[in-house]
Wavefront OBJ file of the C-alpha trace (Angstrom):
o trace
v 2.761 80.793 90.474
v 4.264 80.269 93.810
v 7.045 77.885 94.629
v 7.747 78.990 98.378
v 11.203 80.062 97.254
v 12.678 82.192 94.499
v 15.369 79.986 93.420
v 14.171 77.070 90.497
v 16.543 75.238 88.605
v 15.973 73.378 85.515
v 17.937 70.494 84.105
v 17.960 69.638 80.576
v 17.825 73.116 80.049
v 18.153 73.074 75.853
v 16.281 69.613 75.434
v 12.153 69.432 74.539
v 10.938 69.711 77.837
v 13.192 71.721 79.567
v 12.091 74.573 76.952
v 8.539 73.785 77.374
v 9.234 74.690 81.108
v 11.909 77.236 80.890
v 8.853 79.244 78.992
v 6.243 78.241 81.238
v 8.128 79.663 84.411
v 9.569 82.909 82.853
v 5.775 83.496 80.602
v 3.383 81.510 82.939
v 0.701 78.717 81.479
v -1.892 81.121 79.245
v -4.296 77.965 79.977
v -3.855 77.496 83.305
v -4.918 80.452 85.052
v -3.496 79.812 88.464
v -0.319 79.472 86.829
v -1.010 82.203 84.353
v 1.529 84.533 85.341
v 4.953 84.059 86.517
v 6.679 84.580 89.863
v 7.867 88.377 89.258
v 11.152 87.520 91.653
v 12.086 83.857 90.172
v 15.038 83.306 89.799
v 15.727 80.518 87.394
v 18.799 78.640 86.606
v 19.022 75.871 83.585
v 21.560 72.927 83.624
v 22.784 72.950 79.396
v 25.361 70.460 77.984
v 28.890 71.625 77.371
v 28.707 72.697 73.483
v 24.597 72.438 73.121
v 23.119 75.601 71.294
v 21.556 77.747 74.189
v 20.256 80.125 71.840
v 16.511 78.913 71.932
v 16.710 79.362 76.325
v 18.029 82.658 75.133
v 14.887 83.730 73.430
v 13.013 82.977 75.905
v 14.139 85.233 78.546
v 17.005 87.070 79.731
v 16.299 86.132 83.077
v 17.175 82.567 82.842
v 20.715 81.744 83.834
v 22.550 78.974 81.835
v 25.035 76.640 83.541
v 26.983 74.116 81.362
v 27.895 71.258 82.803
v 26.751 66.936 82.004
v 24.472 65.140 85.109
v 27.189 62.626 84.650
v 29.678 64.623 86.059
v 29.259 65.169 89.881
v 31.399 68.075 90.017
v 29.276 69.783 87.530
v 26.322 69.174 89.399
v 27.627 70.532 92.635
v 28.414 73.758 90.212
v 24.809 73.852 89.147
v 23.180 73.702 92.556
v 25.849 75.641 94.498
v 24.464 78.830 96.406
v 20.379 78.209 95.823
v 19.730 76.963 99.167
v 16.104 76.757 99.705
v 15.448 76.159 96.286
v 13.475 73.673 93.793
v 15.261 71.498 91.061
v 13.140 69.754 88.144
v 15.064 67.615 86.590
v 13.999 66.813 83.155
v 17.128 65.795 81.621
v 17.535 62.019 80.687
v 18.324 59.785 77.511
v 15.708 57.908 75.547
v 17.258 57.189 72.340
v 21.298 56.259 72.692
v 23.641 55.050 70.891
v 24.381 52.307 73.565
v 22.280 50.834 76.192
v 24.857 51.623 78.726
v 24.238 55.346 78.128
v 20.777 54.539 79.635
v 22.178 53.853 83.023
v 24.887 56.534 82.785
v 22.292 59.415 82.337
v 19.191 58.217 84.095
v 20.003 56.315 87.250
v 24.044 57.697 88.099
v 22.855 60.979 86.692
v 19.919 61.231 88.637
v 21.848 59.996 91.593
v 24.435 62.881 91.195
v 21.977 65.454 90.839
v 20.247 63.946 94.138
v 23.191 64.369 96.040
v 24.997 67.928 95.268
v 20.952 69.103 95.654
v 21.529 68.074 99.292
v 24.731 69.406 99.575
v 23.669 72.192 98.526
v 20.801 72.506 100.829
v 17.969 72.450 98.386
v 14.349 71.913 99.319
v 12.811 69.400 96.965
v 13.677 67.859 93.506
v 10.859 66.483 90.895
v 12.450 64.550 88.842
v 10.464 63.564 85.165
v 10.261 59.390 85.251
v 8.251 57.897 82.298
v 5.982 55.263 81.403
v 8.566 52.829 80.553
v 8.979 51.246 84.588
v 5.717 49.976 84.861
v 5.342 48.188 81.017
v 2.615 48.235 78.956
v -0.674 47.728 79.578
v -2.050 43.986 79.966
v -5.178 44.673 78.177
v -7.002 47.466 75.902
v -9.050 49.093 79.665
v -6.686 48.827 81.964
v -4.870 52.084 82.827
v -1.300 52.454 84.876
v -1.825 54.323 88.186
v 0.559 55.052 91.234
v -0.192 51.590 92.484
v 1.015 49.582 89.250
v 3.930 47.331 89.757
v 6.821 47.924 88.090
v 7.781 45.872 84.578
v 10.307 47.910 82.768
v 10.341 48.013 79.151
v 13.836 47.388 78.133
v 16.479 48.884 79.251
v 15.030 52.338 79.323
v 12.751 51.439 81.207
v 15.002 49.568 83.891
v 17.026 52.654 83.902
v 14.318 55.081 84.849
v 12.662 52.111 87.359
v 16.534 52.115 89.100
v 16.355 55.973 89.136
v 12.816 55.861 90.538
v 13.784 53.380 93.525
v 16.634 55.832 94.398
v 14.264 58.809 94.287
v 12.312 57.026 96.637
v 15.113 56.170 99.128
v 16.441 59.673 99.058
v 13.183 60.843 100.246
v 12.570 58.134 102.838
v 15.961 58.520 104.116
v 15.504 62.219 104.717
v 17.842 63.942 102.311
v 15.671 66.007 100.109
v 11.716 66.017 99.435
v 11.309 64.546 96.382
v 8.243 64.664 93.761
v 8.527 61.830 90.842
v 6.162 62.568 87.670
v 5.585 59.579 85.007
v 5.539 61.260 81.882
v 4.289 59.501 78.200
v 4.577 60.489 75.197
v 4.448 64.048 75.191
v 4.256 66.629 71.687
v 3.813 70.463 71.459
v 6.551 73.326 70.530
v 9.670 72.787 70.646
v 9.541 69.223 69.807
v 12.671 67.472 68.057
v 13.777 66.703 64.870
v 11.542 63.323 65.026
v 8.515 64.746 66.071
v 8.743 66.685 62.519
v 10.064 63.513 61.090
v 6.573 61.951 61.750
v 4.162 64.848 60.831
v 6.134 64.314 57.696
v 5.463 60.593 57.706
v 1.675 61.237 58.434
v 1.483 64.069 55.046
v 3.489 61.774 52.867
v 1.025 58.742 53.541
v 4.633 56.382 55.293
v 3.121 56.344 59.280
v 2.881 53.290 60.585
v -0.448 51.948 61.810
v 0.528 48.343 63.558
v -2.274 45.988 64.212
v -5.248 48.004 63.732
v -4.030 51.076 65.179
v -6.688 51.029 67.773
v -4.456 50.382 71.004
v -4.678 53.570 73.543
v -2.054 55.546 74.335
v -1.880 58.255 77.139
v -0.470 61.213 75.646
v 0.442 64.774 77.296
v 0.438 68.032 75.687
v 3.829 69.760 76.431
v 2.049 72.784 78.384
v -0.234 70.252 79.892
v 2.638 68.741 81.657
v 4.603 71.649 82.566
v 1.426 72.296 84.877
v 2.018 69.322 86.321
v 5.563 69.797 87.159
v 5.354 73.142 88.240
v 2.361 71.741 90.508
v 4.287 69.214 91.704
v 6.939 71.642 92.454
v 5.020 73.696 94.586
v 2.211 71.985 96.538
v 4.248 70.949 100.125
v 1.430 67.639 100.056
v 3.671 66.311 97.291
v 6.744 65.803 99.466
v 7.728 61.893 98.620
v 4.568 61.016 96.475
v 4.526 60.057 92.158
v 2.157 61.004 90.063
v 1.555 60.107 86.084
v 0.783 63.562 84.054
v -0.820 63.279 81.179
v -4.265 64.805 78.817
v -7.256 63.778 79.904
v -7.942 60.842 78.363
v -5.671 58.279 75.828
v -5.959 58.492 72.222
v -5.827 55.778 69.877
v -2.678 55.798 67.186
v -5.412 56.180 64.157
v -6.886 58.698 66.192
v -3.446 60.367 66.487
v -2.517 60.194 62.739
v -6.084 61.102 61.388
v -6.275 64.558 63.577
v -2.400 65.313 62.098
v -3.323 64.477 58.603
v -6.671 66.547 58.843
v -4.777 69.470 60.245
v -2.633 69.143 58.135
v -4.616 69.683 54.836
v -7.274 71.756 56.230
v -4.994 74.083 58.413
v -1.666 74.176 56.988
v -2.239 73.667 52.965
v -0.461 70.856 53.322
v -1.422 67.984 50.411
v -1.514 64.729 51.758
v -1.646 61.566 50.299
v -4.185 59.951 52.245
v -2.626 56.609 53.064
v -0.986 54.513 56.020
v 1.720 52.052 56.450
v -0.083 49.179 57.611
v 1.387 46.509 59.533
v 0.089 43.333 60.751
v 0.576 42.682 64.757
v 3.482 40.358 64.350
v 5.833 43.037 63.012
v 5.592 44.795 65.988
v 6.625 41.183 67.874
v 9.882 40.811 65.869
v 10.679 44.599 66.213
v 10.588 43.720 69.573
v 12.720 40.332 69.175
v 15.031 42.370 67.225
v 15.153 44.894 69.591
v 15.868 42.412 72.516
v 18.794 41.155 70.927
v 20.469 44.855 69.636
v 19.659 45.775 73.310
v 21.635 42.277 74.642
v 24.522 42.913 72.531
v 24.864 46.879 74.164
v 23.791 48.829 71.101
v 20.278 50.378 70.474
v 18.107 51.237 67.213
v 15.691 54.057 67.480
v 13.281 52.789 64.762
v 13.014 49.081 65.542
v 12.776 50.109 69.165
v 9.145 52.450 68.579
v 7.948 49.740 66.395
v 8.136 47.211 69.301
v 5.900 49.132 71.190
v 3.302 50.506 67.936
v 0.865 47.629 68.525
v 0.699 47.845 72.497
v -1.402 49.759 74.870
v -0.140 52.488 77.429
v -2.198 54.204 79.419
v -2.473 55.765 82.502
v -5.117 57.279 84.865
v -4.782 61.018 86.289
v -6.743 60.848 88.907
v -4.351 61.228 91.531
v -2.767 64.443 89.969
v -5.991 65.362 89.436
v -7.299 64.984 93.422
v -3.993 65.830 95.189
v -2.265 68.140 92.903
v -5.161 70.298 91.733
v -4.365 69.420 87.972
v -6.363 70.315 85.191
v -5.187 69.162 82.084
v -6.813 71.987 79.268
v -5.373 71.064 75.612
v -6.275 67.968 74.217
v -5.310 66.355 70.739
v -6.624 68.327 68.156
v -5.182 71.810 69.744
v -1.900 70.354 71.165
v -1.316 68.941 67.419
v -2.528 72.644 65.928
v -0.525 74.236 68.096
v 2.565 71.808 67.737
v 2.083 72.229 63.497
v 2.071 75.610 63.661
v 5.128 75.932 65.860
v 6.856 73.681 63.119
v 6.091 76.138 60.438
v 7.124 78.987 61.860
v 10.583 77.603 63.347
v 11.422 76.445 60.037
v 11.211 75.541 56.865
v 7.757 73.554 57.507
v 7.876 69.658 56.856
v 10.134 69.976 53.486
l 1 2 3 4 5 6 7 8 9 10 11 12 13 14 15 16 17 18 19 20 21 22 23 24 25 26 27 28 29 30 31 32 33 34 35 36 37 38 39 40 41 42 43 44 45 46 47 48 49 50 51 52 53 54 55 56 57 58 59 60 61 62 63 64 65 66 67 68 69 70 71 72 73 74 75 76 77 78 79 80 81 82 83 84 85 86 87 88 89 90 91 92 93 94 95 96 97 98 99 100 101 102 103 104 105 106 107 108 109 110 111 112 113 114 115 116 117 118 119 120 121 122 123 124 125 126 127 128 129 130 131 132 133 134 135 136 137 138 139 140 141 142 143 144 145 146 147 148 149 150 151 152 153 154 155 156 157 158 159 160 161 162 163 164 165 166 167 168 169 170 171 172 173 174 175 176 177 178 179 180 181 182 183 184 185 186 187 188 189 190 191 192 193 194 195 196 197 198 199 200 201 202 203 204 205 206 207 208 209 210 211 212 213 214 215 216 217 218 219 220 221 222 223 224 225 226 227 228 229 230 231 232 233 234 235 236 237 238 239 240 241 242 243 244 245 246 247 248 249 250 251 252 253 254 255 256 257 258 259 260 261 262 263 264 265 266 267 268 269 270 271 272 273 274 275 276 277 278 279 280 281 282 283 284 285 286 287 288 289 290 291 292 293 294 295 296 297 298 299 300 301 302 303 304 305 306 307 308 309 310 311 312 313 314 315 316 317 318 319 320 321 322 323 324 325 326 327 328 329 330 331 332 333 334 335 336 337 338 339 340 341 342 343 344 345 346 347 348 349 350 351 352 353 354
């Protein structure tokens, strides 16, 4: 694992990803084998919110520094990039489920934008920062797939947030300020997942997920190790200086496909009894989730639930062929595993899926 310099910083620190990564950089990727083992002289610092429980960064190395401080904030971010000249920021912090839609623009584009510029201050080398899906849409039918070359057509206002954030990335790069490296991230799942990933594994045993339309739409999904590859690729290969990439598993799973492996592992794996049912939901609810969703959005407030509905019945998927080609990424877990492997970190964090 070689970033050119011994200095990577990590924003978002305490959040789902920046864990993921925090453990891939101070452990190394067990599946990837170039990335296998870690630098031995890293030094890595993570951005964490002012009052946000560091002790999970804590038990996964000693060696990680933690810096409070809020994107938001350009002071703070001058604090968290002061005196690693030479180095690497990955920013994974960002907002995807506010309380009001002008917390989207707040975090992703001003954040982002602060970040951006105390990391030139500061004389740092490159920044990836973790886009999403969301700027280019969904997909206009079932076999198309999203590649660098997709125009954009943000999905709400999270996903006019992160396309605002993406133009700037660009412009900072093309303007000479810092190399920059933007990864399109889906859905992602695996360890250290949130309270709502558990939510739905509990949805799936008790027989309440949601299958909208058929549940046969694709979605491109990404392991959480999977991805960390891909940033810590992007990171570190100079031929990704000012280019995007999406990250994701190999291929894009279907929602029945997604609901049947979790419900199988479940019971088979876990001794877990489940009811053996779906919530099935005709294509329209899924078209006045998103009417609803329109209009809680135009009025400046945001719901969590009626927002994921409006997208349950829609395709969004992505090629990695680019990653694959330029980037030397090889994608190892797939569904089945990444869902084992997410389960079982569930069950031993805590009290299972009670």
């Amino acid at each position: 694992m070689e970033f050119g310099t011994q200095d990577v910083l990590v924003t978002g620190g305490a959040g789902w990803l920046g864990l993921g990564l925090l453990h891939a950089l101070t452990h190394g990727l067990a599946d990837s084998p170039e990335l296998g083992r870690p630098a031995p002289d890293l030094r890595v610092r993570a951005l964490v919110l002012p009052g946000q429980n560091d002790a999970a960064i804590r038990r996964i190395s000693d060696r990680i520094e933690i810096v409070r401080g809020d994107v938001r904030r350009p002071d703070d971010c001058d604090a968290f990039c002061s005196g690693r000249a030479g180095g690497v920021v990955i920013h994974t912090a960002g907002i995807i489920h506010p309380r009001r839609v002008r917390e989207f623009y707040e975090v992703n584009r001003t954040g982002t934008a602060n970040l951006l510029a105390a990391a030139r201050r500061a004389d740092l080398r490159r920044a990836v920062v973790v886009s999403s899906n969301s700027p280019c849409g969904t997909n206009p039918h079932g076999d198309h797939r999203f590649d660098e070359h997709s125009p954009y057509a943000p999905y709400m206002n999270y996903g006019r947030s992160k396309m605002l954030m993406e133009r700037d990335v660009k412009r900072a790069h093309a303007a000479g300020e810092i190399e920059t490296v933007l990864v399109r991230a889906p859905w992602f799942y695996g360890p250290f997942q949130q309270p709502r990933q558990s939510l739905f594994f509990r949805m799936v045993r008790d027989g309440q997920a949601p299958i909208v339309g058929g549940g046969r739409s694709l979605r491109s999904m990404a392991y959480i190790d999977n991805l960390c590859q891909g940033l810590i690729l992007a990171a570190s290969v100079p031929q990704a200086a000012g280019q995007v990439y999406w990250i994701a598993d190999e291929r894009p799973y279907t929602m029945n496909e997604v609901v049947d492996t979790i419900e199988r592992l479940l019971e088979n794996e876990f001794d877990q009894k489940c009811s053996h049912k779906r919530l099935r939901l005709p294509s329209i609810a899924s078209s006045v989730a998103w009417l609803a969703d329109w209009v809680i959005q135009r009025l400046g407030f945001y719901h969590q639930k009626i927002h994921v509905l409006s997208e349950m019945d829609k395709a969004i998927a992505c090629s990695i062929d680019k990653a694959a080609r330029e980037l030397g990424y090889r994608p190892r877990i797939a569904l089945e595993d990444g869902m084992r492997r997410s389960l079982a970190w569930c069950f031993a964090e805590s009290t299972g899926l009670a």
